[in-house]
Backbone as ProteinMPNN parsed JSONL, in Angstrom:
{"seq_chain_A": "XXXXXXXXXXXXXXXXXXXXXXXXXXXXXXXXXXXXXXXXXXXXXXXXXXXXXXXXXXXXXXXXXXXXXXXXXXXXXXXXXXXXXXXXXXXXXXXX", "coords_chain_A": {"N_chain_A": [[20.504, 7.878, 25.021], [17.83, 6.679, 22.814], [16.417, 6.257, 19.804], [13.951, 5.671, 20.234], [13.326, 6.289, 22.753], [13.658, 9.644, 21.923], [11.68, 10.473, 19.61], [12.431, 12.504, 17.753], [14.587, 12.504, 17.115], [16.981, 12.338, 14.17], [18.286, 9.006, 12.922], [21.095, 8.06, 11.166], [21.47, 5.901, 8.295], [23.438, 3.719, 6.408], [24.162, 2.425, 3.097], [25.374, 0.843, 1.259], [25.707, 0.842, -2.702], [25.344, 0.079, -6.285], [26.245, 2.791, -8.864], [24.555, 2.415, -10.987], [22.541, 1.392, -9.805], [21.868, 3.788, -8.168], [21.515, 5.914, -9.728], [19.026, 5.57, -10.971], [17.412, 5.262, -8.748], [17.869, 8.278, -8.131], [16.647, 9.176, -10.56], [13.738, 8.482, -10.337], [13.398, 9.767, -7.781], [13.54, 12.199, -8.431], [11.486, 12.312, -10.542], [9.496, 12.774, -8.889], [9.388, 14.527, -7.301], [10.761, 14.482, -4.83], [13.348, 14.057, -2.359], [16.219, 11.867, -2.735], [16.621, 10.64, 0.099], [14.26, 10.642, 1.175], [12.855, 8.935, -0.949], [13.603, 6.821, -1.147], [13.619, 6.053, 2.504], [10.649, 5.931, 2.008], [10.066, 3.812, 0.61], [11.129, 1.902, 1.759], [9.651, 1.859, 4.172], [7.124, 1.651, 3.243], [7.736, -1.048, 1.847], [8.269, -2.565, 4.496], [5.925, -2.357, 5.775], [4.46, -3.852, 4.123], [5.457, -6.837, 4.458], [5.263, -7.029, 6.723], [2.653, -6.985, 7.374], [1.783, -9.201, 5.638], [2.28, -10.995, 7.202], [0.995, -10.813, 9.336], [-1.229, -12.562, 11.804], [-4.19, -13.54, 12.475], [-5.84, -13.876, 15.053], [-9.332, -15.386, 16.144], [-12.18, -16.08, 17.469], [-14.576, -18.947, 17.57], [-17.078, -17.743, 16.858], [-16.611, -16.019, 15.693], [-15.367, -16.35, 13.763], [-17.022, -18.455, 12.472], [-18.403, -15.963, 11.608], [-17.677, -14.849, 9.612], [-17.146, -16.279, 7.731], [-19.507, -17.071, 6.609], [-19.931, -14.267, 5.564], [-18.231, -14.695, 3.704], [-19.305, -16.498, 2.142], [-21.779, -15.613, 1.423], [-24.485, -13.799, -0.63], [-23.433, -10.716, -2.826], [-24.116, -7.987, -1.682], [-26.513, -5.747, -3.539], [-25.28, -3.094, -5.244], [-25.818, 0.076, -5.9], [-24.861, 2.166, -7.01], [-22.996, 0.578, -8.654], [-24.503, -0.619, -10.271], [-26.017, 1.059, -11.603], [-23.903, 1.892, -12.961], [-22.647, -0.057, -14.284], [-25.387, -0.223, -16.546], [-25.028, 1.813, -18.239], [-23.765, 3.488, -21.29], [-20.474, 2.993, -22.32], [-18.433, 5.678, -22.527], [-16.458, 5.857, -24.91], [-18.089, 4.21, -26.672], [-20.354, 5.283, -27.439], [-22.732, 7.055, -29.586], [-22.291, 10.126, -32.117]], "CA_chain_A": [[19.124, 8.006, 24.602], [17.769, 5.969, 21.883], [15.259, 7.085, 18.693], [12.652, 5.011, 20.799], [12.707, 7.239, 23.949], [13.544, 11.158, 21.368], [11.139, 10.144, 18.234], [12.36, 13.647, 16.902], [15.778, 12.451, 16.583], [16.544, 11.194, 13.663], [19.688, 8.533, 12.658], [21.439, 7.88, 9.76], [21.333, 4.194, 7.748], [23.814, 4.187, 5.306], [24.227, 1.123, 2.399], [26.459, 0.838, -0.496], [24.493, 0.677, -3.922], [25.597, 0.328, -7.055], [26.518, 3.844, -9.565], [23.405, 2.816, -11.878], [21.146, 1.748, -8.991], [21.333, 5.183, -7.249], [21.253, 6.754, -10.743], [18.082, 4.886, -10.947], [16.669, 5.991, -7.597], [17.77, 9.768, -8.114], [16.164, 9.577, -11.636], [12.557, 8.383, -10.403], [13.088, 10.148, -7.119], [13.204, 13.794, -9.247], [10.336, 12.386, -10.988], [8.117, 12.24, -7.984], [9.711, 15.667, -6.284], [11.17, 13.771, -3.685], [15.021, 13.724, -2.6], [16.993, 10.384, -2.501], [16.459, 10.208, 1.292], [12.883, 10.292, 1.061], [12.192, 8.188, -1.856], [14.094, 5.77, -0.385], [12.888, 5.706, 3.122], [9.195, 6.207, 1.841], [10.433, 2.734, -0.438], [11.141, 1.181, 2.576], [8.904, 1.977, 4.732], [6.293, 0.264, 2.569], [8.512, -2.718, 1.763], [9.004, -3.082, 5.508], [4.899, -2.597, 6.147], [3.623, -5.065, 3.657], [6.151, -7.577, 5.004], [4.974, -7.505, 8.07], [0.685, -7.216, 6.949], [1.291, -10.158, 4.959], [2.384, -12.027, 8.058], [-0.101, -10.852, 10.292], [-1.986, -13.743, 12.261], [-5.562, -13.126, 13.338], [-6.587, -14.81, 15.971], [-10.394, -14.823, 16.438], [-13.267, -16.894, 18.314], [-15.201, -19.908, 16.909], [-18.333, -17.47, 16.465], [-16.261, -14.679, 14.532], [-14.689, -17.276, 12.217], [-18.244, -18.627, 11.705], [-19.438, -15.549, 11.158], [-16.152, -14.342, 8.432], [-16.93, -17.499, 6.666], [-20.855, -16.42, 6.594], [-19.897, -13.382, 4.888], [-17.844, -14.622, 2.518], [-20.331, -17.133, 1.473], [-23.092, -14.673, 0.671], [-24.239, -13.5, -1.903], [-22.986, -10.265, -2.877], [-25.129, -6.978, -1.381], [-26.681, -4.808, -4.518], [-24.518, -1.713, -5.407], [-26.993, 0.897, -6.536], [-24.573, 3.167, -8.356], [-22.164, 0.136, -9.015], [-25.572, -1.465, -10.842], [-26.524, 2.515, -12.806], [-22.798, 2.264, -13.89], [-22.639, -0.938, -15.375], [-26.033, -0.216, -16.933], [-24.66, 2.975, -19.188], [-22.591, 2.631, -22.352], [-18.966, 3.452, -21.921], [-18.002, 7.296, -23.747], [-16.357, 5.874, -26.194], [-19.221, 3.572, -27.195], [-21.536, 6.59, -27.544], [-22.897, 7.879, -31.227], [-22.222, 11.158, -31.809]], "C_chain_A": [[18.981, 7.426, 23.195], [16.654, 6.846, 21.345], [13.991, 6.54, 19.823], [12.298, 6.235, 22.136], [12.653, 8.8, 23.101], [12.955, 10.343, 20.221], [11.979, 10.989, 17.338], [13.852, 13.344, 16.249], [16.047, 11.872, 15.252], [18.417, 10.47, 13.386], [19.934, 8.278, 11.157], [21.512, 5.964, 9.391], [22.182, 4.17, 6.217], [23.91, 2.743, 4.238], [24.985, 1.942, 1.106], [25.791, 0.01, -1.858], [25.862, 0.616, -5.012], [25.709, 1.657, -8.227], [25.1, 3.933, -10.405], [22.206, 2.655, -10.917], [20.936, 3.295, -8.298], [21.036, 5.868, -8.326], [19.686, 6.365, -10.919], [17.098, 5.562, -9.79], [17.054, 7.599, -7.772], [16.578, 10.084, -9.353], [13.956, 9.579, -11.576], [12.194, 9.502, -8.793], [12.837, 12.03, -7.693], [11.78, 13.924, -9.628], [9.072, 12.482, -10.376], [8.24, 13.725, -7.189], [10.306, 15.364, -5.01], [12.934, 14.161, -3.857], [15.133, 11.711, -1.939], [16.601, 9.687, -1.214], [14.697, 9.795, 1.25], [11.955, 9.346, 0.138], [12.345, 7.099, -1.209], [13.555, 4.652, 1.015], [11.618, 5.782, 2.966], [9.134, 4.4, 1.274], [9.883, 1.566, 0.808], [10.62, 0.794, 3.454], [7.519, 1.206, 4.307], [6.323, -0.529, 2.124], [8.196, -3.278, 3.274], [7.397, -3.506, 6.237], [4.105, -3.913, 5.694], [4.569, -6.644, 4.058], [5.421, -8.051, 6.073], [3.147, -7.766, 8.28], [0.744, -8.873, 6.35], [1.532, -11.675, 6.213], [1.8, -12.266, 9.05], [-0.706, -12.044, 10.689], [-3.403, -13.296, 12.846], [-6.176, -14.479, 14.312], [-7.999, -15.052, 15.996], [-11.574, -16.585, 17.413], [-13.973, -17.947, 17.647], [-16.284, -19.08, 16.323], [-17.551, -16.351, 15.348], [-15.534, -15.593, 13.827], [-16.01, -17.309, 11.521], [-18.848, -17.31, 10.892], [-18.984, -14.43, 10.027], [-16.66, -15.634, 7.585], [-18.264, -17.012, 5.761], [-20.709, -15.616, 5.587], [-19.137, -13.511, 3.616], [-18.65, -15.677, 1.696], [-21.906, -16.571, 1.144], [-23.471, -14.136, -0.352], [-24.218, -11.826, -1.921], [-24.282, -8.999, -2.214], [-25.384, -6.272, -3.089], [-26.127, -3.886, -4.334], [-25.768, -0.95, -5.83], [-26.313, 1.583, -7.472], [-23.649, 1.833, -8.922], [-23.328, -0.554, -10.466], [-25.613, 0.062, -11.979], [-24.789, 2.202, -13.786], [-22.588, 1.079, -14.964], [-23.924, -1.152, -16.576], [-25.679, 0.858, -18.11], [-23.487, 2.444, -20.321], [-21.507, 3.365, -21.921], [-19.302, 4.828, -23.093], [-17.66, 6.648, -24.762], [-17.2, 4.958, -27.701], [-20.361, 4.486, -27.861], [-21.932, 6.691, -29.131], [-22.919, 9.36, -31.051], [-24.005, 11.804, -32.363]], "O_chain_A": [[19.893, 7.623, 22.392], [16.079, 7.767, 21.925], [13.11, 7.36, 20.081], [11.245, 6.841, 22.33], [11.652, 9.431, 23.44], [13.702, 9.465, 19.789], [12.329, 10.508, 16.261], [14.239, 13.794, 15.171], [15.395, 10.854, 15.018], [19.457, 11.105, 13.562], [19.129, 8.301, 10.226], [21.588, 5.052, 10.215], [21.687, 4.516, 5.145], [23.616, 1.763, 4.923], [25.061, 2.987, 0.459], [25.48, -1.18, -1.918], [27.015, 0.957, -4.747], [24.674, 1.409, -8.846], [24.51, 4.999, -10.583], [21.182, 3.337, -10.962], [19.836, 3.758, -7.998], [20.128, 6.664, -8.086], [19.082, 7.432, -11.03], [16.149, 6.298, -10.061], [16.092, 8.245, -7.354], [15.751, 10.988, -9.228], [13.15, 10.208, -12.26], [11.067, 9.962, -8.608], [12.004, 12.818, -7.246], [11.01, 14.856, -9.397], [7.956, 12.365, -10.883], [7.287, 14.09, -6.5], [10.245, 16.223, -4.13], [13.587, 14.426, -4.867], [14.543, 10.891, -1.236], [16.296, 8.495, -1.193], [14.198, 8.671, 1.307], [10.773, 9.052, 0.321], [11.424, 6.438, -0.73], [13.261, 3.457, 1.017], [11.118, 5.684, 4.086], [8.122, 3.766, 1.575], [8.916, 0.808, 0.883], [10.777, -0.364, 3.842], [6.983, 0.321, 4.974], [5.297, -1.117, 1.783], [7.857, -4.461, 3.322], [7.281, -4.48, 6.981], [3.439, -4.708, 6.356], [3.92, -7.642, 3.746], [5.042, -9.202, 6.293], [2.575, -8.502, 9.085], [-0.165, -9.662, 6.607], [1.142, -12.84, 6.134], [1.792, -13.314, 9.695], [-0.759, -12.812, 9.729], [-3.395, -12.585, 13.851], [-6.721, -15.571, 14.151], [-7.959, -14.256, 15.058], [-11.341, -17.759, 17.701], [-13.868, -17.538, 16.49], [-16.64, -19.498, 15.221], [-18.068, -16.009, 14.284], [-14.92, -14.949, 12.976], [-16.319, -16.677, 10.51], [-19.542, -17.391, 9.878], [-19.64, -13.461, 9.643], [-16.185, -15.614, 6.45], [-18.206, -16.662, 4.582], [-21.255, -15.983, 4.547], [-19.255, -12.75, 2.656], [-18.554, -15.594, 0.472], [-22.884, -17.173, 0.7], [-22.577, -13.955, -1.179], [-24.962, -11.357, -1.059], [-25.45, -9.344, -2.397], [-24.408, -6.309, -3.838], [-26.244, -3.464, -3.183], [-26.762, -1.624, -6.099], [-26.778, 1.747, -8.6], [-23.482, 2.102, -10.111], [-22.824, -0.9, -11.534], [-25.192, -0.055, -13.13], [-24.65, 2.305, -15.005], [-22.41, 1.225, -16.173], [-23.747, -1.996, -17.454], [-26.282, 0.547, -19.137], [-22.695, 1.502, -20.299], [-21.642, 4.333, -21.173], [-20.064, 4.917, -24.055], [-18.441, 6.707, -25.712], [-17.068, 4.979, -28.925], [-21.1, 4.139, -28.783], [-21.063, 6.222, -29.866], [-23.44, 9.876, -30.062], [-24.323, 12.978, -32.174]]}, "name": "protein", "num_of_chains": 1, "seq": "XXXXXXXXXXXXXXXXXXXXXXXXXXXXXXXXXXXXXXXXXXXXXXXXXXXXXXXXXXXXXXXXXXXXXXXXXXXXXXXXXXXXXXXXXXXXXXXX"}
């Protein structure tokens, strides 16, 4: 039986690091509340996602290209609060 057919199982993945890199990963993995295993695979897990997002291919139709191109050639919609916020002075601009 493989992880693919029991999800719950789980396996081990072991790699040989260097003394200051793991000191390195224990030292930020404390800092986060995490143990080693989890920093790690959490690391990897979103190394291994954006890898694979950035290679994504979208296929799409002549009318949904046209109409992705459309949208990025528009001009921008009005924000309402994005418009009030850039209208206010920043805090530390303020007079007391």
């Amino acid at each position: 039986m493989t992880a693919i057919d029991n999800p719950t199982r789980r396996e081990s993945l072991n790699i040989r690091i260097q003394a200051d890199d793991r000191s390195l990963i224990d030292q930020a993995a404390r800092l986060l509340g995490k143990t080693r295993t989890d920093f790690v695979l959490d690391a990897a897990r979103q190394a291994a996602t954006d890898a694979l997002l950035d290679r994504t291919l979208f296929q799409v139709d002549e009318a949904a290209y046209a109409a992705f191109l459309e949208r990025l050639d528009a001009p921008p919609e009005p924000n309402e609060r994005l418009q009030r916020s850039l209208g206010q002075r920043p805090i530390w601009d303020k007079q007391a």
